[in-house]
C-alpha positions as CSV (number, residue, x, y, z in Angstrom):
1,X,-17.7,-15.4,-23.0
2,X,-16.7,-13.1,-20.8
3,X,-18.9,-10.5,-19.6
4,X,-18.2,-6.6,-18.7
5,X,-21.3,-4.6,-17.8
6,X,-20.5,-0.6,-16.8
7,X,-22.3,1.7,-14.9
8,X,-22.0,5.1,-13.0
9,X,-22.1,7.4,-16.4
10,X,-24.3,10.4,-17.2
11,X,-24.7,14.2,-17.3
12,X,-22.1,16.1,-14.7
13,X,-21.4,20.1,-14.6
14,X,-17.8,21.0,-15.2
15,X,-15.7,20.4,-11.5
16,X,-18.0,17.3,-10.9
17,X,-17.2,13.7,-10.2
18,X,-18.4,11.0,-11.3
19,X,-17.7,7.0,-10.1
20,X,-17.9,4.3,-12.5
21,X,-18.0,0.3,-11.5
22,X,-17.5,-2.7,-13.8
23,X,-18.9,-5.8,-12.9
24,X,-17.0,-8.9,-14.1
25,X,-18.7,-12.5,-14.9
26,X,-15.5,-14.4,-15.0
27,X,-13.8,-17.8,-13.9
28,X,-11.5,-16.2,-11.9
29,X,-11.2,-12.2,-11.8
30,X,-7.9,-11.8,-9.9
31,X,-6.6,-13.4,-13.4
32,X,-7.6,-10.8,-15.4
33,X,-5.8,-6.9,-15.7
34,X,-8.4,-4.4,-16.1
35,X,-8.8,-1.5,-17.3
36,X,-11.0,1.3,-18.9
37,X,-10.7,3.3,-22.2
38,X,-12.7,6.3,-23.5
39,X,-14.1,7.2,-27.0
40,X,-14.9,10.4,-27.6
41,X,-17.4,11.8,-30.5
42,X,-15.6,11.6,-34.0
43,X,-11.6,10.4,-32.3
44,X,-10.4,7.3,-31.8
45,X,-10.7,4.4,-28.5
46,X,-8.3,5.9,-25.8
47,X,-6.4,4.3,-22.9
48,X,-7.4,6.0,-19.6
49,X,-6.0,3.6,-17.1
50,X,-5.3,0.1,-15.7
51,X,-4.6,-2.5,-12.9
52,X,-3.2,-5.5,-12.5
53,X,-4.6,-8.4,-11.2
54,X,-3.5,-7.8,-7.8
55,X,-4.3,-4.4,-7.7
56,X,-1.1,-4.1,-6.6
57,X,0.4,-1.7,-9.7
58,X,-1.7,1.0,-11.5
59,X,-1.2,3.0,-14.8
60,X,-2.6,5.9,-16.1
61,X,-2.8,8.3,-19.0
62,X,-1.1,11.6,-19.1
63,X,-4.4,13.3,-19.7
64,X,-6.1,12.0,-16.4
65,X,-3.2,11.8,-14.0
66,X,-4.1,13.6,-10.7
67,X,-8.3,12.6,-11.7
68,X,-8.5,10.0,-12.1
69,X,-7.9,7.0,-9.5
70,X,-8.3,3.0,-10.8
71,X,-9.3,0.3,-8.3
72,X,-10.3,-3.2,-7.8
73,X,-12.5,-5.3,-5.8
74,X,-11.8,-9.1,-6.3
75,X,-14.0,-10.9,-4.1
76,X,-16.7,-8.5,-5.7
77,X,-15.2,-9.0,-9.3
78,X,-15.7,-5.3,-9.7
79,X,-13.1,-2.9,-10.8
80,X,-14.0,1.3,-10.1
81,X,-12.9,4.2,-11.8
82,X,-13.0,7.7,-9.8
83,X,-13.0,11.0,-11.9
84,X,-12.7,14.2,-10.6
85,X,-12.8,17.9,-11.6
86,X,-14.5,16.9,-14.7
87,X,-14.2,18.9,-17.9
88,X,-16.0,19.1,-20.9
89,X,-13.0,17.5,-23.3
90,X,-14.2,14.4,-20.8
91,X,-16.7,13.5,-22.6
92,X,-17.1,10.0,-24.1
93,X,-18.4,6.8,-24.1
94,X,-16.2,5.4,-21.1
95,X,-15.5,1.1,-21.9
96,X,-14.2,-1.3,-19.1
97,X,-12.1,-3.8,-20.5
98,X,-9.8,-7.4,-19.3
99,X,-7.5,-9.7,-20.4
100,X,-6.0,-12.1,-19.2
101,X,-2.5,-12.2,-17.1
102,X,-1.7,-9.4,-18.8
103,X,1.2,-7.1,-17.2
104,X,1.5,-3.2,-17.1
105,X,5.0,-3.0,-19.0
106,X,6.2,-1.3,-22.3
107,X,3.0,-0.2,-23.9
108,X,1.2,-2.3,-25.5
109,X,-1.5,-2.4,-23.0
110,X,-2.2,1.3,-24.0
111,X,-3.5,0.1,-27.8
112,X,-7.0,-0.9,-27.8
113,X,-6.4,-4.1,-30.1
114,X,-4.4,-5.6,-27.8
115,X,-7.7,-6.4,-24.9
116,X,-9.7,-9.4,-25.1
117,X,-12.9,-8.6,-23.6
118,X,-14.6,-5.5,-23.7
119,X,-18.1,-4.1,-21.8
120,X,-21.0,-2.4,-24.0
121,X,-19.7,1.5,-22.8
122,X,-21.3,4.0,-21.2
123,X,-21.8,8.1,-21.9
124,X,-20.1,10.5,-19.8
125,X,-21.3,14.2,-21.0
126,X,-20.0,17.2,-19.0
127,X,-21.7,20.1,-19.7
128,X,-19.7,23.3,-21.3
């Protein structure tokens, strides 16, 4: 089993930033794209961004482009998430996720179904 554990979430003010990291227990991490989604309170598991195994190519959602900056450490097996100017439609549970040699074309790594291993989440709440 592969295991994802988050951390870096909690209670911001509106404007804030926050930095999450994902630590990966894993054969070999430079395999594995990663990625991070978001869940907000009654809505459906939402693709925020991802990076390929090389860390080489990044992708990101419409709703966090310019905020929002993915990155990977592979002799850490940790991939990051930056988030600035926070706002209060920001809130969620924020989940890391991997699979394995997957690439960042068409969209199918945007669906939630379609990633292997997923962490346990962790709350973001900005503040109104």
């Amino acid at each position: 089993q592969v295991q994802l554990v988050e951390s870096g979430g909690g209670l911001v003010q509106p404007g804030g930033s926050l930095r999450f990291s994902c630590a990966a227990s894993v054969g070999t991490f430079s395999s594995y794209t990663t990625g991070w989604f978001c869940q907000a309170r009654g809505k459906y598991r939402d693709f925020v961004a991802a990076i390929s195994c090389s860390g080489g190519s990044t992708s990101y959602a419409d709703s966090v482009k310019g905020r929002v900056t993915i990155s990977r450490d592979n002799a850490k097996n940790t991939v990051n998430l930056q988030m600035n100017s926070l706002i209060p439609e920001d809130t969620a549970v924020y989940y890391c996720a991997a699979d394995l040699g997957r690439y960042l074309s068409g969209n199918s790594y945007r669906t939630e179904s379609e990633w292997d291993y997923w962490g346990q989440g962790t709350q973001v709440t900005v503040s109104s």
